[in-house]
N, C-alpha and C positions, 0 to 999 in steps of 0.2 A: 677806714682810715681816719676819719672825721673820729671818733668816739677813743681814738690810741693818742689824738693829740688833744684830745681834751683830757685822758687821763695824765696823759704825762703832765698837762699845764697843773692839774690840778695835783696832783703829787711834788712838784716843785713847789706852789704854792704852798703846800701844808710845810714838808723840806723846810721850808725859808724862814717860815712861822716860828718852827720849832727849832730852827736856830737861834732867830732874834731871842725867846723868851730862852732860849741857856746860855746866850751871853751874857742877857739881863739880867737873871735871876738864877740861874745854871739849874733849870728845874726844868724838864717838858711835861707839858699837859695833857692829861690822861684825854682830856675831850678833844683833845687835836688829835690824839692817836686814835680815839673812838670813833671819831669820825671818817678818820681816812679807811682804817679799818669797816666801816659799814658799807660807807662809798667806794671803793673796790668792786668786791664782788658785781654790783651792780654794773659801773661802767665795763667791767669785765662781759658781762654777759650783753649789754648793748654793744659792747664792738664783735662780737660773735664766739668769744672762746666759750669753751665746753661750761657749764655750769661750774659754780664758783669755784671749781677744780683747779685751774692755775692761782687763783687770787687766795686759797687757802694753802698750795702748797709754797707757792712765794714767799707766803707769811710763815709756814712752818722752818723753810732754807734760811729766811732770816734771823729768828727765833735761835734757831741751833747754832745760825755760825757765831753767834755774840754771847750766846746764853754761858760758855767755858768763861769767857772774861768777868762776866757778870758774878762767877762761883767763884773765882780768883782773886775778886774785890777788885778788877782793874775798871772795872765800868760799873754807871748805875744802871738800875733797873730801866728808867726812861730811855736810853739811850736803845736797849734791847729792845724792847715795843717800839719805840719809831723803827728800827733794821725791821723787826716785822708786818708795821705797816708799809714799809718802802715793797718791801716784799708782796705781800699783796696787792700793790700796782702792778708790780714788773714780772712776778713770773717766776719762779727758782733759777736759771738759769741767768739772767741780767740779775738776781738776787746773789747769786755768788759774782758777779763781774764787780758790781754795787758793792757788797762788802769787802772783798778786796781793796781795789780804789781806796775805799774809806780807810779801813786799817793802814794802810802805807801813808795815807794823808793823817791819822789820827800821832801814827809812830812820828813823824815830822813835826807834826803840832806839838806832843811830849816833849821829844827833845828840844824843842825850840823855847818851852817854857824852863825844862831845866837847865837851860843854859841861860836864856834869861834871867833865872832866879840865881844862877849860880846853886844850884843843887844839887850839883849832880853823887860825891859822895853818900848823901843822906839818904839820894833816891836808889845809888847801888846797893846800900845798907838793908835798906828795907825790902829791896828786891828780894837779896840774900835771906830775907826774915821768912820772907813768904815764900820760897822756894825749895829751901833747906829741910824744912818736914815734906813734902811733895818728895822730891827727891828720897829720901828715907822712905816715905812709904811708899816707893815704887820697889823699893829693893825690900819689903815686905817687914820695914821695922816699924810697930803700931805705936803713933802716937799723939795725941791731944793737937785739935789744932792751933797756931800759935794768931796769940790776936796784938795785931801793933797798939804800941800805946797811945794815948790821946795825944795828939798834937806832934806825930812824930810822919804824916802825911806832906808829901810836898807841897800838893794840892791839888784841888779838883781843875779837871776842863772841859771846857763845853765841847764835847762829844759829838752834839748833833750840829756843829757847823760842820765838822770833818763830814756826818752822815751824807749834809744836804749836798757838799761839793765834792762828796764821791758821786751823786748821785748824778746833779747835775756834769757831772766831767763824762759819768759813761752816755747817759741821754745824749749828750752835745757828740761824742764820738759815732753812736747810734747815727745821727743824722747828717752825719759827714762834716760839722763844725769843726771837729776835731779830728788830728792824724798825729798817732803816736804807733 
């Protein structure tokens, strides 16, 4: 039990990290992810789970659920490697609860900016940009993909605050903090 609450402290810890520095600079660091990523496995295998087995497949559940948005252009890359390091804290299983949470809080945070910005036509437009071949090539019509223009972005958001307070919401629900 001692070594699940040291991971969680310390997977919050990184979490929090890596929000402050995408507020700051909407950038996550590779060594923050490297690290949480290394440090897994390990306190994985001191609190007694099977060899680095759940802490790589955590990492691979969170890999896949974020890596379609990532193909989509709706997310960056950093944001995908933090979901995979949350991942190999948690587990696949609290890795789907984790991303979840997150996405519902990420889609809230979205809207929250485009109404703040007053954006919202510009950001259905460009939906419509990126979805419109998608669509076509699911009905099997081949075509070039479409690239938005420069400067026609609503804008970027820091992704890994939504990450850390899905993370921390399901941890807090974990521990009976929370009842939803």
């Amino acid at each position: 039990m001692f070594w699940t609450h040291v991971s969680e402290a310390l997977l919050l810890l990184l979490v929090g990290l890596a929000a402050l520095t995408d507020l700051a600079c909407r950038k996550i660091p590779n060594r923050l992810v490297l690290t949480g990523l290394l440090l897994a496995p390990l306190l994985q295998v001191w609190g007694g789970a099977a060899w680095p087995l759940a802490a790589l497949s955590g990492a691979a559940c969170g890999l896949l659920l974020f890596l379609p948005l990532y193909l989509a252009r709706g997310m960056a890359a950093g944001d995908v490697k933090l979901m995979a390091m949350v991942g190999s804290f948690s587990g696949p299983l609290m890795t789907l609860h984790i991303g979840l949470v997150t996405l519902a809080l990420g889609g809230a945070m979205a809207l929250a900016i485009v109404i703040a910005k007053r954006s919202g036509r510009r950001t259905l437009a460009n939906l419509g940009l990126l979805l419109r071949p998608l669509l076509l090539r699911l009905l099997g019509v081949p075509l070039a993909p479409v690239l938005l223009a420069p400067g026609t972005s609503v804008g970027g958001m820091p992704y890994g605050l939504a990450i850390a307070a899905g993370t921390l919401l399901v941890l807090a629900r974990r521990h009976g903090w929370l009842v939803w």
